[in-house]
N, C-alpha and C positions, 0 to 999 in steps of 0.2 A: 504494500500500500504506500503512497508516496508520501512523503510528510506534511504536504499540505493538507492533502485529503484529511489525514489523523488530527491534525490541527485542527481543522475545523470543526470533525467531527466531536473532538473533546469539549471543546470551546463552548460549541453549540450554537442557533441564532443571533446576529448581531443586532438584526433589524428592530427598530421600535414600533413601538405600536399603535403610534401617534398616526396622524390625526381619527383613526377609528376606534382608538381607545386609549386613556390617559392623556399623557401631557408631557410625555416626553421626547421632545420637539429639537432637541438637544440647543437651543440658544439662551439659556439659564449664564446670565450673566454676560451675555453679549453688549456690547452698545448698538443702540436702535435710533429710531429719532426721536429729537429733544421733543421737550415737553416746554408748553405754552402757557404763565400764569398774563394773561395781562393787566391782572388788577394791583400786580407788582411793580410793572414799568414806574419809572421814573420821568417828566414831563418833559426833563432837560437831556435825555440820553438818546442819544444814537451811536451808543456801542456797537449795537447786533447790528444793526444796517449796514453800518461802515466795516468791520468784518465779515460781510455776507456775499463772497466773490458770484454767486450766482443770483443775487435777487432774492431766492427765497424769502428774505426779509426787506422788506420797502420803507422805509416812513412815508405814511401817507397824512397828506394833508387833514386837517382836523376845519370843521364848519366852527364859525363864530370864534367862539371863546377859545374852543376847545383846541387842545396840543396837539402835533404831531405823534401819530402812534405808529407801532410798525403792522406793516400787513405781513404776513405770515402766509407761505404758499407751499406746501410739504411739496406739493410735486415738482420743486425747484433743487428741494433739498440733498445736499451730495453727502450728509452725514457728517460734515468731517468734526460737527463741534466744539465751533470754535464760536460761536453765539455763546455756547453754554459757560466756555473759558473767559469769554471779556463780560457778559453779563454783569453788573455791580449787585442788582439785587436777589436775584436767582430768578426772574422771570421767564428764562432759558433754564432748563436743567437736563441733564443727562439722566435717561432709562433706556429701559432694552425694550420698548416697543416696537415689534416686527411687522405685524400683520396689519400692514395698512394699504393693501388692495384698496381697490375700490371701483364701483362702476362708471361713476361719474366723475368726471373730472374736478368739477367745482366741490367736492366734499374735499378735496385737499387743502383746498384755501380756508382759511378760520375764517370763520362764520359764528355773529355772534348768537343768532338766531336758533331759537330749538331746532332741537332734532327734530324733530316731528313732522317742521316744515319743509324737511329734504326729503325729494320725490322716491318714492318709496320701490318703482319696478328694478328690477336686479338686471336686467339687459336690454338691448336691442328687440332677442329675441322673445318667444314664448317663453317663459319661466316653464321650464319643464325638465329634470333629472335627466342624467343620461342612462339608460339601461344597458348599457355596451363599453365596450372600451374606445378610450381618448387616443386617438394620435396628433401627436404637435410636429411641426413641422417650424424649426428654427432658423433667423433668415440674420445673421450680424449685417446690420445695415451701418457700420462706422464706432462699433465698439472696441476698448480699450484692451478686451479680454477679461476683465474684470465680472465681466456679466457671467460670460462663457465658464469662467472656473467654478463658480458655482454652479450652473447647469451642470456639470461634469460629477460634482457630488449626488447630483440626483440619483444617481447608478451605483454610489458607496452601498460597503451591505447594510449601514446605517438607515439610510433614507430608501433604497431598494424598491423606487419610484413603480417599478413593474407590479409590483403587490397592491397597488392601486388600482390598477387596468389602463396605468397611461403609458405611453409610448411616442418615443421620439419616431419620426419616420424620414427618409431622405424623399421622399416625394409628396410635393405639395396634393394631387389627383387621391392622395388617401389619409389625406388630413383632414382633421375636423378644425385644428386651433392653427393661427400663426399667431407663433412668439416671436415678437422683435427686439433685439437687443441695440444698442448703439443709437447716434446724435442722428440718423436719418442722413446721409450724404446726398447732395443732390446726384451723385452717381447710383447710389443703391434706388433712387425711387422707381428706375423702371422696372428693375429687378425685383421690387417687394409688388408693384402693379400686376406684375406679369404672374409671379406668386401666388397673389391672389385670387387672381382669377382665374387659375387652375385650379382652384380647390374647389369643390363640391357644395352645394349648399345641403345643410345652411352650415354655417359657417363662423368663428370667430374671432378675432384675434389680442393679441395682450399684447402692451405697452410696458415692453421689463427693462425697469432701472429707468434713473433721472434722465439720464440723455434719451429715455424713448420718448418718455414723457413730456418731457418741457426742452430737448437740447443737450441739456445739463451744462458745462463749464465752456463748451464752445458753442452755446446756441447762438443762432444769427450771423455768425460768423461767412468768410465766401463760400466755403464747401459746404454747408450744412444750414437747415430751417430751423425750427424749433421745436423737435419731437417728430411726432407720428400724426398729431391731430393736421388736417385737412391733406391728409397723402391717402390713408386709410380710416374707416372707421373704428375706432377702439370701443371693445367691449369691456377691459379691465386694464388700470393701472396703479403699474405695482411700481412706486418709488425707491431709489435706494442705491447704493453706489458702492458695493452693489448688492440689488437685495438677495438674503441668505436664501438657503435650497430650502426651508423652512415659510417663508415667505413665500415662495414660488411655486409650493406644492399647494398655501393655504389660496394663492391666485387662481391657481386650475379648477380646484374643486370650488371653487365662487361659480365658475362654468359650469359644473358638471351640478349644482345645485346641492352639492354636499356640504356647504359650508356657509357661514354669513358676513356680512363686511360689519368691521372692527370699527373703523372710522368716518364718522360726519362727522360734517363743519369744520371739520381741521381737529376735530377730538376723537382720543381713540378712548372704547371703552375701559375702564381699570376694572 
């Protein structure tokens, strides 16, 4: 017998058993995205903004009286933390909030407004579970690789993405999802076009990590737009730089209706 085989077999399972049962997710003590007090801000601070190399944080103009405040846009946000580091009064703090998918774009932005008042349908599509299995079809439109190394954890015996029913596939014609990674190059747009439209209806796709999303630290720039919004339609964006295989597994099942989003108005549930 070879000694892997005997390895493993002694060993036994590595896989968890997350997300269909418990809660081990394995990012217990990761940094995630900061957390947003604003009834902590200061009237005279623009720490965060001016440390905020992608936007994420704005001061926006305040009516009448009232101060410049910063607007807050998770789907800007590249994680690195450094809001949380100049912050004076802790109005930025560091957690390990991961799961901040979402279906609609504007839940990323804080919003002061209940929850309640954010539109409630979960897709594009018919809200309806998958009874079959997923195949995604992955297209790096101008990524760093940063994306791509966690997609590759998908496949550890840890995450063991296959115990799901989901599956990477090299042909868009037997895909259900396209996941895009990277700032969107004006070179990749015909090739995520063309992509697309070999896929099958119906059909979805995810917006993974900040540059799908929003650009992230080169948006606007000459070789690149701002994301994925008006190239394709997005049905899920998952922020993050990059976000963890834990993240990415809670964005697919958003699709598959096995799972629910974490975050409105720019709050994630605690």
């Amino acid at each position: 017998m070879p000694l892997w085989t005997w390895f493993g077999l002694k060993e036994g399972s590595a896989s968890t058993d997350w997300p269909l049962r418990g809660d081990a997710h394995g990012q217990d003590g990761v940094l995630g995205m900061p957390r947003y007090e604003p009834a902590r801000c200061r009237d005279d601070c623009s720490a965060c903004a001016d440390a905020c190399m992608t936007q994420a944080i704005a001061l926006e103009a305040g009516s009448g009286v009232e101060k410049a405040r910063p607007r807050v846009d998770w789907g800007r946000c590249i994680v690195c933390q450094r809001c949380t580091e100049v912050c004076p009064t802790g109005a930025f703090m560091p957690s390990n909030d991961w799961a901040v998918a979402v279906t609609h774009r504007a839940e990323l932005v804080w919003n002061p407004a209940p929850a309640h008042e954010v539109p409630a349908e979960s897709s594009r599509h018919a809200a309806a579970p998958f009874r079959r299995s997923i195949h995604v079809r992955h297209v790096d439109a101008g990524s760093c690789n940063g994306c791509e190394s966690e997609l590759q954890a998908l496949n550890n015996p840890f995450y063991n993405l296959h115990r799901l029913g989901i599956f990477f596939t090299a042909s868009p014609r037997f895909a259900d999802v396209l996941l895009v990674t990277g700032s969107v190059t004006h070179a990749m747009r015909e090739v995520l076009l063309t992509t697309y439209k070999a896929m099958p209806e119906p059909k979805w796709v995810v917006a993974t990590g900040t540059c799908a999303v929003s650009g992230g630290v080169t948006a606007g720039n000459y070789a690149c737009g701002e994301g994925l919004d008006g190239v394709l339609p997005v049905d899920v964006y998952l922020p993050g730089c990059p976000p963890n295989p834990a993240a990415i597994i809670h964005a697919l099942q958003l699709i598959a209706g096995r799972s629910r989003e974490r975050m409105q108005g720019g709050r994630i549930e605690r």
